[in-house]
Each structure stands twice: as C-alpha cells, then as structure tokens.
PyMOL Python script that loads the backbone (N, CA, C, O; Angstrom):
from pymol import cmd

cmd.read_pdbstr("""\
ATOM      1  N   UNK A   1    -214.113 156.131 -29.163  1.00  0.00           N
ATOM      2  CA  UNK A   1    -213.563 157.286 -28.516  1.00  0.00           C
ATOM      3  C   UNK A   1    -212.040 157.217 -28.491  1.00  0.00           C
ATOM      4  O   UNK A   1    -211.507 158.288 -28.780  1.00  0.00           O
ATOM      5  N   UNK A   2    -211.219 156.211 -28.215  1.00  0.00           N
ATOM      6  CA  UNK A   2    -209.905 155.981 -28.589  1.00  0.00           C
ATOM      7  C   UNK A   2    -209.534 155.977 -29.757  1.00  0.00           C
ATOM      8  O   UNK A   2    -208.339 155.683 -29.782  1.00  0.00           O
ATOM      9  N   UNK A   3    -210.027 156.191 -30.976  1.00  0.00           N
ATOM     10  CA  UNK A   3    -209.489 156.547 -32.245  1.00  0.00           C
ATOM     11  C   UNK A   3    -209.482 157.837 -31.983  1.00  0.00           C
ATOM     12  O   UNK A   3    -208.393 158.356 -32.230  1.00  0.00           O
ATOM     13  N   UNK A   4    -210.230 158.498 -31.606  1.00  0.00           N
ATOM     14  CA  UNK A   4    -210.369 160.047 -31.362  1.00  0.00           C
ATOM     15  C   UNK A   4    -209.346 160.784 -30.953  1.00  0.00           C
ATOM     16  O   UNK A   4    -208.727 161.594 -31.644  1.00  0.00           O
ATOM     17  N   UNK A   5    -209.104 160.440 -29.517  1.00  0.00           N
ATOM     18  CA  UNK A   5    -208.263 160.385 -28.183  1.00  0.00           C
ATOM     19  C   UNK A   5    -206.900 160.384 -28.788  1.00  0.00           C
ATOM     20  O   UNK A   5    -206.132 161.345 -28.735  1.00  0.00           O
ATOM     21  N   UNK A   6    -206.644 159.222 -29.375  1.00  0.00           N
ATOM     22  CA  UNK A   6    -205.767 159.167 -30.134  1.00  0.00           C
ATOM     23  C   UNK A   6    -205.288 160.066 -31.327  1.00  0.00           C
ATOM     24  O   UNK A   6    -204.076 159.950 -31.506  1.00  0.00           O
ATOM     25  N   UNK A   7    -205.763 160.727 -31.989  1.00  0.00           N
ATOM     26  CA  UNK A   7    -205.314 161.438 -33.268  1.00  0.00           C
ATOM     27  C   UNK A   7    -205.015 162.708 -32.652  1.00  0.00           C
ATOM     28  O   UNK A   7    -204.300 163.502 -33.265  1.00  0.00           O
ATOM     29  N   UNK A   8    -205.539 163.036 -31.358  1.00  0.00           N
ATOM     30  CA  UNK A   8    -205.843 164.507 -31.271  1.00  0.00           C
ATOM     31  C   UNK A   8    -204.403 164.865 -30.244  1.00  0.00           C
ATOM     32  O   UNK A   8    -203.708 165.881 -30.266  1.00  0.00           O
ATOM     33  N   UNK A   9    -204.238 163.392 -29.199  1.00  0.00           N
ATOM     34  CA  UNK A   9    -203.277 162.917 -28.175  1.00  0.00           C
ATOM     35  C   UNK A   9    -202.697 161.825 -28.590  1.00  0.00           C
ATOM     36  O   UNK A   9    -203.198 160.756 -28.240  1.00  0.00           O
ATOM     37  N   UNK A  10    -201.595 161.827 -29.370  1.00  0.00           N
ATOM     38  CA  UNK A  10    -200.563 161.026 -29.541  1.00  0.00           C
ATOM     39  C   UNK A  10    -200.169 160.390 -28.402  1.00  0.00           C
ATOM     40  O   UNK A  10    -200.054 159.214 -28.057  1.00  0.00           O
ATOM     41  N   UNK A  11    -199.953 161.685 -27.796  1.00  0.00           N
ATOM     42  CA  UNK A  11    -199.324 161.013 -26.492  1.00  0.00           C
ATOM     43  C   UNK A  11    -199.658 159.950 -25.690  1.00  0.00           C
ATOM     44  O   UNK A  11    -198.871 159.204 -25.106  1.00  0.00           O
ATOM     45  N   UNK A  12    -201.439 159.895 -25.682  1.00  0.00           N
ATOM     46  CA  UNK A  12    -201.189 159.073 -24.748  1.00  0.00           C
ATOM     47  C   UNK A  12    -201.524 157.483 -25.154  1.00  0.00           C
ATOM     48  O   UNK A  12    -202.246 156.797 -24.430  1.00  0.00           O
ATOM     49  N   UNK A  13    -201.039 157.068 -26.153  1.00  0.00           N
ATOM     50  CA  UNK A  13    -200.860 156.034 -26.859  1.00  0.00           C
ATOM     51  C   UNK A  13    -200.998 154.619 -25.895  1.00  0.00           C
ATOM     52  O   UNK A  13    -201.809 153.693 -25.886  1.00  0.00           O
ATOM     53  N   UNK A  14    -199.557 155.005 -24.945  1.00  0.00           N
ATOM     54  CA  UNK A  14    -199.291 153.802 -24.357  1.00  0.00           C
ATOM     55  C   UNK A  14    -200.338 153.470 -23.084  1.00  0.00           C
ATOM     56  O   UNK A  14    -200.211 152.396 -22.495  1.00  0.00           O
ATOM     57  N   UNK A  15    -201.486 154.529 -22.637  1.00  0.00           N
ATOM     58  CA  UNK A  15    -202.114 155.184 -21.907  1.00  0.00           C
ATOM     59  C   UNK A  15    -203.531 154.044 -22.443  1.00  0.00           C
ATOM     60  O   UNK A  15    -204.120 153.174 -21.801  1.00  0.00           O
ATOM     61  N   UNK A  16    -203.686 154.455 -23.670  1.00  0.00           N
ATOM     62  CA  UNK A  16    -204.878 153.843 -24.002  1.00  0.00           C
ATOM     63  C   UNK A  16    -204.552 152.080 -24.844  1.00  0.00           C
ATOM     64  O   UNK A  16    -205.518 151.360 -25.097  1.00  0.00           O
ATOM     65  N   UNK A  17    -203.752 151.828 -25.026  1.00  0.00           N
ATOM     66  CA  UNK A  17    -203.286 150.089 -25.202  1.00  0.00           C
ATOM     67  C   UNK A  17    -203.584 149.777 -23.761  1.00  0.00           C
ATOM     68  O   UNK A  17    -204.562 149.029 -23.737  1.00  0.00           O
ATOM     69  N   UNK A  18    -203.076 150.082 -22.357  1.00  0.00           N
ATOM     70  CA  UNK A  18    -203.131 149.407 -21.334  1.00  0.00           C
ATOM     71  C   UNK A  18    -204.653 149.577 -20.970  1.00  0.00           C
ATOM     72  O   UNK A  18    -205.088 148.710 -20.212  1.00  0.00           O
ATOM     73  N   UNK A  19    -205.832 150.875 -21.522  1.00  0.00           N
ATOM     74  CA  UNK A  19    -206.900 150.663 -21.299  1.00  0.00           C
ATOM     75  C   UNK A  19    -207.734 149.228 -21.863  1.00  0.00           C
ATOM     76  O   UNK A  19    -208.449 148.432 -21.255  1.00  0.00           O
ATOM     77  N   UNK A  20    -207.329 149.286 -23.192  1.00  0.00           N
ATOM     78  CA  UNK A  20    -207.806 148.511 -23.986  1.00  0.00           C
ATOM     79  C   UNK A  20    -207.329 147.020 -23.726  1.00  0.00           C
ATOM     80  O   UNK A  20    -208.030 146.101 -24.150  1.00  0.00           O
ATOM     81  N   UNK A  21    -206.176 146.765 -23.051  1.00  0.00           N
ATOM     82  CA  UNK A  21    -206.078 145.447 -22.447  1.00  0.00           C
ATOM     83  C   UNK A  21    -206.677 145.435 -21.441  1.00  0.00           C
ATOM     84  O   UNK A  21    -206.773 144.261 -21.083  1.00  0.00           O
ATOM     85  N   UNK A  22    -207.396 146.429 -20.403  1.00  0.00           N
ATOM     86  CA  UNK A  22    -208.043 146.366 -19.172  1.00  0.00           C
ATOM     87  C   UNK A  22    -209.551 145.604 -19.798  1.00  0.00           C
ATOM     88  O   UNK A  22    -210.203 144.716 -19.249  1.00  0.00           O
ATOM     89  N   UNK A  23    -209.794 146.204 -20.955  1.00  0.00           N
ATOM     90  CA  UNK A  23    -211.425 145.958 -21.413  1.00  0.00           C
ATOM     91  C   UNK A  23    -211.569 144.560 -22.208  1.00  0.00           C
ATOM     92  O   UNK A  23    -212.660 144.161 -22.617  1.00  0.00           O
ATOM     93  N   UNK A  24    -210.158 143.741 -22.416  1.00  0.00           N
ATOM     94  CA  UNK A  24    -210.042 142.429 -22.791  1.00  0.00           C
ATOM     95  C   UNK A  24    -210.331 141.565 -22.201  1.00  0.00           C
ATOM     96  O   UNK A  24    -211.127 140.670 -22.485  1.00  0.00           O
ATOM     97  N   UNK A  25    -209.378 141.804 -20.788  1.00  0.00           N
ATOM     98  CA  UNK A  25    -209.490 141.214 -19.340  1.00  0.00           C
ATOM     99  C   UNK A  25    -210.830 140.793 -19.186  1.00  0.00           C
ATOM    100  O   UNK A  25    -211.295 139.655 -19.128  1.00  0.00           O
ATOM    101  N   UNK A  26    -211.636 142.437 -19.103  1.00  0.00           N
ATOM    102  CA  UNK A  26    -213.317 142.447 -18.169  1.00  0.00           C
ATOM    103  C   UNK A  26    -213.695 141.480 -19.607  1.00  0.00           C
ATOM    104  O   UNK A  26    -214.056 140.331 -19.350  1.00  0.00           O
ATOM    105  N   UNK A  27    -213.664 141.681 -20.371  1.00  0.00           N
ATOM    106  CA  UNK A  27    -214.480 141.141 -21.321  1.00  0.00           C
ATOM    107  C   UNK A  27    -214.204 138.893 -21.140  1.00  0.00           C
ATOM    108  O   UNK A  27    -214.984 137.998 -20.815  1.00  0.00           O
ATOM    109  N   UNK A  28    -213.399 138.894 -21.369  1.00  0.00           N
ATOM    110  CA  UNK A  28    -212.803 137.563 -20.550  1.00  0.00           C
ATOM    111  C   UNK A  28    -213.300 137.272 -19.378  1.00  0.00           C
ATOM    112  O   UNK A  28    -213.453 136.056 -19.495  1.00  0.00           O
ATOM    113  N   UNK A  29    -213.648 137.537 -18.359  1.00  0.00           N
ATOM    114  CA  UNK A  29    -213.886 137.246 -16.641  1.00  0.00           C
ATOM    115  C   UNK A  29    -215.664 137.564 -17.407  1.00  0.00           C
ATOM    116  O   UNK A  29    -216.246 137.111 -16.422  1.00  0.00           O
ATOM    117  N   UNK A  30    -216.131 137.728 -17.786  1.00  0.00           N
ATOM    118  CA  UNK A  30    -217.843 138.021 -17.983  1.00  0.00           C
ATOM    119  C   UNK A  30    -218.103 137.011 -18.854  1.00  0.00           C
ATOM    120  O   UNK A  30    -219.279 136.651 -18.914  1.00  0.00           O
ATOM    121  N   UNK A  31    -217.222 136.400 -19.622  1.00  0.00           N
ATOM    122  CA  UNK A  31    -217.629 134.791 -20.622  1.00  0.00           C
ATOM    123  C   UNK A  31    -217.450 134.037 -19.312  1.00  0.00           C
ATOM    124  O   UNK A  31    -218.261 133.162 -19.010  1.00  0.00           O
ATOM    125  N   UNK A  32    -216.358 134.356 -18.472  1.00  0.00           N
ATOM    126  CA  UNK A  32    -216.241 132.877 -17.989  1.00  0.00           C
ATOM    127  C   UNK A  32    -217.314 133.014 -16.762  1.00  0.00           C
ATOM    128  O   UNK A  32    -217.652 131.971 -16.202  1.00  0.00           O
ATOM    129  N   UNK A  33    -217.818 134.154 -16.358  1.00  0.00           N
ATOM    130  CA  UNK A  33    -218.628 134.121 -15.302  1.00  0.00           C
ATOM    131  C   UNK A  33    -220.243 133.751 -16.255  1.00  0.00           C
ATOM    132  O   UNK A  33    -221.174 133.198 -15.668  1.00  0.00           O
ATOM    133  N   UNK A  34    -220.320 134.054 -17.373  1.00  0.00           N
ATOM    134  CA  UNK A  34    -221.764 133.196 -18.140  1.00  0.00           C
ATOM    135  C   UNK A  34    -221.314 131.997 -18.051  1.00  0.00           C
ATOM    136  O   UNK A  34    -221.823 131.252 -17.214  1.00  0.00           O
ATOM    137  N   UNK A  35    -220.213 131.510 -18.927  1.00  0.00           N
ATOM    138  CA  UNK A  35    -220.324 129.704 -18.829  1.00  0.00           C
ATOM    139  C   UNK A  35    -220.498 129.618 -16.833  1.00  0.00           C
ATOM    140  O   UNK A  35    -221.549 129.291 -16.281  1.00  0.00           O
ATOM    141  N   UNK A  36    -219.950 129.779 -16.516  1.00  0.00           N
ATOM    142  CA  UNK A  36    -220.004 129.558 -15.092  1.00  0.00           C
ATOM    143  C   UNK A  36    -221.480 129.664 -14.281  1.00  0.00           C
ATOM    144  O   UNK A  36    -221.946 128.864 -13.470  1.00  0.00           O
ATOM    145  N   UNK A  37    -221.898 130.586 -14.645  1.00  0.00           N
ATOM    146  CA  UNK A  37    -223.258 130.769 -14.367  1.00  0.00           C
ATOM    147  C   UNK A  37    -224.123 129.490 -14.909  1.00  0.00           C
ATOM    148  O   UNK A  37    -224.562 128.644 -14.130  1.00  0.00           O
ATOM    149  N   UNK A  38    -224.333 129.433 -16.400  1.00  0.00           N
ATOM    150  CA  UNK A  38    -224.711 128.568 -16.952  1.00  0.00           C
ATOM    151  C   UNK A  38    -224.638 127.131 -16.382  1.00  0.00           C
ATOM    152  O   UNK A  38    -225.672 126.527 -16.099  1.00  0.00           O
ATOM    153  N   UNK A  39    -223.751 126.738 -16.261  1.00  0.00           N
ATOM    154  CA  UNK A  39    -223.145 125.287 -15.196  1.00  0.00           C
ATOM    155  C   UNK A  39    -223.808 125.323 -13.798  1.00  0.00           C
ATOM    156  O   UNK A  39    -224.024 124.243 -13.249  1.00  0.00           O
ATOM    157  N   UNK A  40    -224.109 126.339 -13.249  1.00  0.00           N
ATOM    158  CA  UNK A  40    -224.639 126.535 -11.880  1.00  0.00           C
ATOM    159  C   UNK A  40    -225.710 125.693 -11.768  1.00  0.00           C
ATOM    160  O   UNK A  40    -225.942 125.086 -10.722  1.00  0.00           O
ATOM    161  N   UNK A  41    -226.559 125.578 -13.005  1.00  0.00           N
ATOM    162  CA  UNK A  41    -227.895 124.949 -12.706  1.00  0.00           C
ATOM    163  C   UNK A  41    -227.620 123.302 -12.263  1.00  0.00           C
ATOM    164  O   UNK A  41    -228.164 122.554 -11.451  1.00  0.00           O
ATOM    165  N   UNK A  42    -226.622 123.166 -13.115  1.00  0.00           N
ATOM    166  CA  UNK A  42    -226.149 121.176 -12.606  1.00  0.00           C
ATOM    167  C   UNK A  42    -225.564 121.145 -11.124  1.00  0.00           C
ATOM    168  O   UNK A  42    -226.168 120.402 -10.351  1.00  0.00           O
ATOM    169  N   UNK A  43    -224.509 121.826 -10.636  1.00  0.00           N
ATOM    170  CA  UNK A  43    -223.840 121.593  -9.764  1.00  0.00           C
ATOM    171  C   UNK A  43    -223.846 123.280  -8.882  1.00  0.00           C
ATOM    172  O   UNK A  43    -223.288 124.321  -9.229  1.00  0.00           O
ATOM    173  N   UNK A  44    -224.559 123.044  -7.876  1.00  0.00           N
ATOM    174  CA  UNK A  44    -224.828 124.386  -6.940  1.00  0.00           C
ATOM    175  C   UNK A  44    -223.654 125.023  -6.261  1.00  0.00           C
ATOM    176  O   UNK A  44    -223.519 126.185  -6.645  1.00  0.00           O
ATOM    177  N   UNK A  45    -222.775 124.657  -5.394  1.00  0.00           N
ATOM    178  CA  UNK A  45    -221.879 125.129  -4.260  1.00  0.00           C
ATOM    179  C   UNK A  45    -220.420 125.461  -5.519  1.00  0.00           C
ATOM    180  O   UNK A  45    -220.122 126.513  -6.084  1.00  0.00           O
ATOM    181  N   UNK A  46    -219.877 124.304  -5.586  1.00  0.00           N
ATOM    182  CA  UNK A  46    -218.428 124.693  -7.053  1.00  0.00           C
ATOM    183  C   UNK A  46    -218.276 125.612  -7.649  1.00  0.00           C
ATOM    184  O   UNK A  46    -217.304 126.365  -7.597  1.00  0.00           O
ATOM    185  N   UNK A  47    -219.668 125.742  -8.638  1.00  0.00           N
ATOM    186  CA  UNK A  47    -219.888 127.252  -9.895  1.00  0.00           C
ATOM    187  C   UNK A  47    -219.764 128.217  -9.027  1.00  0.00           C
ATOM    188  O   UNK A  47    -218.772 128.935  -9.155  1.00  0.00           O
ATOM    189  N   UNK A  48    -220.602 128.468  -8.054  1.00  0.00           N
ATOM    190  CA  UNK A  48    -221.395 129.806  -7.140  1.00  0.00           C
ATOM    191  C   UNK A  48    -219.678 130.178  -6.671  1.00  0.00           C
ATOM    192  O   UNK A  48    -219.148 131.268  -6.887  1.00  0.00           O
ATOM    193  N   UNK A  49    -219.123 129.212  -6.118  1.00  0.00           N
ATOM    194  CA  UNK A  49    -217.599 129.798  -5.798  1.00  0.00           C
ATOM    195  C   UNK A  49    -216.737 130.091  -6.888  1.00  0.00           C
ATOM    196  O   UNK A  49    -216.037 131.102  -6.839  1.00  0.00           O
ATOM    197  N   UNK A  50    -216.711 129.470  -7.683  1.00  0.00           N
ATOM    198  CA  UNK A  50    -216.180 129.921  -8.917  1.00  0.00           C
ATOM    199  C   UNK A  50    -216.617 131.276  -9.259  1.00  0.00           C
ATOM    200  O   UNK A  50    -215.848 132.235  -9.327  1.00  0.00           O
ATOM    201  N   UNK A  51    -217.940 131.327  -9.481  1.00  0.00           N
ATOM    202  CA  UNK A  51    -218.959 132.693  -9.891  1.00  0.00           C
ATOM    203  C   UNK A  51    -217.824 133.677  -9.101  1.00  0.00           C
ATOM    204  O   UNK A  51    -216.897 134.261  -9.663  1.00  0.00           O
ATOM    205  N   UNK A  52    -218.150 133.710  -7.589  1.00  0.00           N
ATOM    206  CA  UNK A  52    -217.363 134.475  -6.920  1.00  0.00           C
ATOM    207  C   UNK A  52    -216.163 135.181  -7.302  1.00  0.00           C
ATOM    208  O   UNK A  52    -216.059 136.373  -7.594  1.00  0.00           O
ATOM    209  N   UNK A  53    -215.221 134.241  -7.259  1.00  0.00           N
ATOM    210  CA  UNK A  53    -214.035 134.180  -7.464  1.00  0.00           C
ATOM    211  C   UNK A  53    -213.681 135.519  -8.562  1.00  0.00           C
ATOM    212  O   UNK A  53    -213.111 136.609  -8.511  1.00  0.00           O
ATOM    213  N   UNK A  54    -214.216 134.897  -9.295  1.00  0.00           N
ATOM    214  CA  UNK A  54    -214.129 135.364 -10.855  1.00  0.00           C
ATOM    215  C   UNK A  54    -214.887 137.050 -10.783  1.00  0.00           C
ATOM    216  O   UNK A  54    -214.278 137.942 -11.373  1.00  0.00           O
ATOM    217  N   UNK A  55    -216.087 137.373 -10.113  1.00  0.00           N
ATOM    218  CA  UNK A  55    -216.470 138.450  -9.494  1.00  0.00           C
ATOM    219  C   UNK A  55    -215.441 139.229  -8.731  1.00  0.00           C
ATOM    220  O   UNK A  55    -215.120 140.368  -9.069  1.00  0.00           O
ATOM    221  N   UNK A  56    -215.110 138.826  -8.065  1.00  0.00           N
ATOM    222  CA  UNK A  56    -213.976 139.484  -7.121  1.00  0.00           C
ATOM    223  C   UNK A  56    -213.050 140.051  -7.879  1.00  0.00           C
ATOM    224  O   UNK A  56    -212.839 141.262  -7.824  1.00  0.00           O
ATOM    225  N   UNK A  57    -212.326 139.161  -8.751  1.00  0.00           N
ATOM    226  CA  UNK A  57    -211.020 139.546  -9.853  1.00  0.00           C
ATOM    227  C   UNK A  57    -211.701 140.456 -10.860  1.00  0.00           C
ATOM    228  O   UNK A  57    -210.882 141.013 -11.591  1.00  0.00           O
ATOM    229  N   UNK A  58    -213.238 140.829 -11.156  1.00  0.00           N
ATOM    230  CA  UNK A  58    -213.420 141.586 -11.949  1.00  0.00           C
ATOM    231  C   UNK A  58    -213.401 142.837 -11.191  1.00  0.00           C
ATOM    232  O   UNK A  58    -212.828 143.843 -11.608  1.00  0.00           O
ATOM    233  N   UNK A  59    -214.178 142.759  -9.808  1.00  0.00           N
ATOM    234  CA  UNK A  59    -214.084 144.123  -9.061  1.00  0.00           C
ATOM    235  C   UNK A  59    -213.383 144.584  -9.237  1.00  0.00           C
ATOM    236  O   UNK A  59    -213.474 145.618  -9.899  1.00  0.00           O
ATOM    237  N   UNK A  60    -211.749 143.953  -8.581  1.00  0.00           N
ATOM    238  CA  UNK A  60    -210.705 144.854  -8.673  1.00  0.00           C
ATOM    239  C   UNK A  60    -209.811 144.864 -10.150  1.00  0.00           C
ATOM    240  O   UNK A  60    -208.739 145.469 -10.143  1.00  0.00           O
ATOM    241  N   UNK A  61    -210.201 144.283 -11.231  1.00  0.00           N
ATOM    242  CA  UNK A  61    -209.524 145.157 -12.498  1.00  0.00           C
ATOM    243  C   UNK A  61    -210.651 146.094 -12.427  1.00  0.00           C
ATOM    244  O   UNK A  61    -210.183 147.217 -12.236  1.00  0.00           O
ATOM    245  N   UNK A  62    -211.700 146.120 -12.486  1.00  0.00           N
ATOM    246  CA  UNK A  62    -212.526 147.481 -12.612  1.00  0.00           C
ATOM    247  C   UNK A  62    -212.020 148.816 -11.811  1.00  0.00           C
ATOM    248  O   UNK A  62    -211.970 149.926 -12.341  1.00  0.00           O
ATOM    249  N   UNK A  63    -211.534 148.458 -10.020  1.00  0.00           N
ATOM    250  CA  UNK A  63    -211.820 149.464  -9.355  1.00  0.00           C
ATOM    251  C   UNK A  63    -210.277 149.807 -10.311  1.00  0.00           C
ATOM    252  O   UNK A  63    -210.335 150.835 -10.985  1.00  0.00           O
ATOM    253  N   UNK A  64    -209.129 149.110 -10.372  1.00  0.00           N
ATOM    254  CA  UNK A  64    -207.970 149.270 -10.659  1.00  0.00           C
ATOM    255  C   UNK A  64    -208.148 149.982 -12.209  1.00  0.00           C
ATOM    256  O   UNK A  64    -207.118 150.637 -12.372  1.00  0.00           O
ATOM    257  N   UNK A  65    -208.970 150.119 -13.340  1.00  0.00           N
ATOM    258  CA  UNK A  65    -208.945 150.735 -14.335  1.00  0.00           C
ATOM    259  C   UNK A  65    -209.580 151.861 -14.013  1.00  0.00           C
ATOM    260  O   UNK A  65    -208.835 152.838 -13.948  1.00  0.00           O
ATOM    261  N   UNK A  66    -210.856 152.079 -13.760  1.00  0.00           N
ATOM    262  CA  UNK A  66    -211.374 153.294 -13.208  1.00  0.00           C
ATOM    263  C   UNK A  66    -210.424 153.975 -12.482  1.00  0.00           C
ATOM    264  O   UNK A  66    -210.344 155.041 -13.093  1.00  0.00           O
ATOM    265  N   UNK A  67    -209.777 154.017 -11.707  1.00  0.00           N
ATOM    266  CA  UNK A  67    -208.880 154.763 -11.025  1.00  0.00           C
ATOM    267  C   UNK A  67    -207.580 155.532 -12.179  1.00  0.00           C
ATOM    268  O   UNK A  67    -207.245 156.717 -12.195  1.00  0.00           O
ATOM    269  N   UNK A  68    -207.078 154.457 -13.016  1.00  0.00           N
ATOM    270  CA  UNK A  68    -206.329 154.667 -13.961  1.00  0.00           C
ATOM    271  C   UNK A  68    -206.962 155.558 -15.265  1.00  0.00           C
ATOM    272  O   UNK A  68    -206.535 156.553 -15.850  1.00  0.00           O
ATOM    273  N   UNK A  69    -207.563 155.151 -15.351  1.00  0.00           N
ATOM    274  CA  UNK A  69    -208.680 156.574 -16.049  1.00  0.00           C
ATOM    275  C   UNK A  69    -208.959 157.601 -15.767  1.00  0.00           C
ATOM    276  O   UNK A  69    -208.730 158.542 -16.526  1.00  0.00           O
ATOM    277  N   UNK A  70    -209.325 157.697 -15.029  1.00  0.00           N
ATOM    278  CA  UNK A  70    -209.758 158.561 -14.082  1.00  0.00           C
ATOM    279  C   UNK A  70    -208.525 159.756 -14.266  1.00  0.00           C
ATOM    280  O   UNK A  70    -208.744 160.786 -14.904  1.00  0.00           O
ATOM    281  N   UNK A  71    -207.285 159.487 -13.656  1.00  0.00           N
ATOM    282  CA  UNK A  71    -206.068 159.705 -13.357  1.00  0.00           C
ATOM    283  C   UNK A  71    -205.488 160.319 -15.053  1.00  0.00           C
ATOM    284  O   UNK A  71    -205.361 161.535 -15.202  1.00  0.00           O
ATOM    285  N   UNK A  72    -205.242 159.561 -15.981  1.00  0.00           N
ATOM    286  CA  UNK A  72    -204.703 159.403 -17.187  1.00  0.00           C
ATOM    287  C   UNK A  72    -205.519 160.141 -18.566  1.00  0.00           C
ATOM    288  O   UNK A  72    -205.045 160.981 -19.330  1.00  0.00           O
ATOM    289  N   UNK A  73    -206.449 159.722 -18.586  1.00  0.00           N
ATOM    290  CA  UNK A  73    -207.956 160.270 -19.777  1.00  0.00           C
ATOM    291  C   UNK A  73    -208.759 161.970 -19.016  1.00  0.00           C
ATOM    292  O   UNK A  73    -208.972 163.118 -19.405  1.00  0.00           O
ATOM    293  N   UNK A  74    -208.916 161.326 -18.041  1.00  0.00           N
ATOM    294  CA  UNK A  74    -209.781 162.516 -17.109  1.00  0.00           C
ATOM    295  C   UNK A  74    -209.191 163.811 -17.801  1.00  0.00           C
ATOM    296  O   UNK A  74    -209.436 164.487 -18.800  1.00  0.00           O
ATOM    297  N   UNK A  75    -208.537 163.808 -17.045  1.00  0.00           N
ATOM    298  CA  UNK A  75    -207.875 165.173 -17.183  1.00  0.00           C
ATOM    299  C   UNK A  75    -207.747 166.083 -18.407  1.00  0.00           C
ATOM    300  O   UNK A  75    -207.982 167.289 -18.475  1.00  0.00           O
ATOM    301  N   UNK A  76    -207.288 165.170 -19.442  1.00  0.00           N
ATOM    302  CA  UNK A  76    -207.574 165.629 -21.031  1.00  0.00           C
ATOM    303  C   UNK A  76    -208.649 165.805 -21.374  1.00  0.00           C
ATOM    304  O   UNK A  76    -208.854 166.739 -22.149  1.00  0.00           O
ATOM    305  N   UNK A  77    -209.558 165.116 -21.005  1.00  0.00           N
ATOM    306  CA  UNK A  77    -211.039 165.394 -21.069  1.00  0.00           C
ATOM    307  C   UNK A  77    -211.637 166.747 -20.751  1.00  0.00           C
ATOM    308  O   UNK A  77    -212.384 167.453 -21.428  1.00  0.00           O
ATOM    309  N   UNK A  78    -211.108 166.934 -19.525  1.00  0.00           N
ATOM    310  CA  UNK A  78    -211.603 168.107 -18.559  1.00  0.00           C
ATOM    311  C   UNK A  78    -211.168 169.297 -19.308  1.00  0.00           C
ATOM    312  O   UNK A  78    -212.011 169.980 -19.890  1.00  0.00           O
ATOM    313  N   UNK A  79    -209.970 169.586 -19.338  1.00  0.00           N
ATOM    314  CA  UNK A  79    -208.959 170.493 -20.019  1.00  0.00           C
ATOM    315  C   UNK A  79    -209.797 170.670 -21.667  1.00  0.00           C
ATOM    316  O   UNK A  79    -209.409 171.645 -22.311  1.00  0.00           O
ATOM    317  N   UNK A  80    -210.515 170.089 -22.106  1.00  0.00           N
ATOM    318  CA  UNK A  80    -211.077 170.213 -23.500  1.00  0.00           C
ATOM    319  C   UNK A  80    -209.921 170.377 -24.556  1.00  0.00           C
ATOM    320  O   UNK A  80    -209.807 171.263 -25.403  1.00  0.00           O
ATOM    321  N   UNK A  81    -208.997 169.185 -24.271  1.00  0.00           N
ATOM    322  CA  UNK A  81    -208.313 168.898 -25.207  1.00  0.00           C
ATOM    323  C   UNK A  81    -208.211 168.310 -25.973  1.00  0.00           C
ATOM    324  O   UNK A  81    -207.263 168.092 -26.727  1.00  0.00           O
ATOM    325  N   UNK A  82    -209.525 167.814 -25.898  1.00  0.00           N
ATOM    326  CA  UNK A  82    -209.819 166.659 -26.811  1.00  0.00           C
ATOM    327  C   UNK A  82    -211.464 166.324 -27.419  1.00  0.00           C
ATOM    328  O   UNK A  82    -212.498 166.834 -26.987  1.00  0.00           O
ATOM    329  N   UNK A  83    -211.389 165.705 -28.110  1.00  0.00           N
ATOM    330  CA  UNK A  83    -212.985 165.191 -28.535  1.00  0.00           C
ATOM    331  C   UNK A  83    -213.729 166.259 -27.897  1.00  0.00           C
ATOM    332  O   UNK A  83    -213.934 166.464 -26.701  1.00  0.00           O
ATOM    333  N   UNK A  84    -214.100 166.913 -28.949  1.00  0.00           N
ATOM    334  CA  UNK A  84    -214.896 167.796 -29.285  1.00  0.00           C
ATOM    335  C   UNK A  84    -216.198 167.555 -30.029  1.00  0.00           C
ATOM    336  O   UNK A  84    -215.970 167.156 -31.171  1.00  0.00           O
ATOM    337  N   UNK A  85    -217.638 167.681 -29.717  1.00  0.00           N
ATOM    338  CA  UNK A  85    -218.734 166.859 -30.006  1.00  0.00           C
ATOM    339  C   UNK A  85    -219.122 168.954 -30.718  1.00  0.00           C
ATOM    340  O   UNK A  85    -220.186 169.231 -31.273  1.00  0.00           O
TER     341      UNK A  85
END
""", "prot")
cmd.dss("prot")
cmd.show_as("cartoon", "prot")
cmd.util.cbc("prot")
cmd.orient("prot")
C-alpha cells in the first residue's frame, strides 16, 4: 500500500519512511519477545519480566503509530485521494 500511497502522494514521503521505521521497531520487539518467550520455559520470573517489559515498549510504539496514522494517512484515505481499488 505504500508504493501506492506513494506514487499518487509524493508528498507524504517523509510521512511513510517514519511509518515504515515504526513497523521495523514492532517487528524487532516480537523476535525478541519469541526468543524471550522461548527461554521462559528454563527460567520462570527473569523472561516473564523481560516478556513484559518488551510488551509495554510495544504498546506504546503501537498506540504512538496508530495515532500518527491515523492523523497523517487517514485523512488522504478518507478524502479518496488515493488508492483507488
């Protein structure tokens, strides 16, 4: 959908790089919460806080991209300025 987004909205270029580093991030914090998970079975209390941890920091890049989307993409969306099916 960002190749799309892109050809049709130049503009919002710099709009969708900072999405696409948001989806690096999540993608990063979900390996380390599998290895982490994975490890849980040897050592119970450590991982599970770790698990946490690492949960928490995904919440808020999530709530923090959704919002930015929301805000930035939405709107072009709505407006049918774009991607056209």
């Amino acid at each position: 959908m960002f190749s799309q987004l892109l050809r049709e909205r130049p503009d919002l270029a710099a709009t969708v790089a900072n999405l696409v580093e948001d989806h690096g991030m999540i993608a990063s914090i979900l390996s380390r919460v599998r290895e982490l998970a994975d490890g849980a079975a040897q050592s119970r209390a450590p991982a599970l806080e770790a698990i946490r941890r690492e949960l928490d920091g995904l919440a808020a890049i999530m709530e923090s991209h959704f919002g930015y989307e929301e805000r930035t993409i939405s709107q072009a969306l709505d407006d049918g300025d774009v991607i056209r099916s």
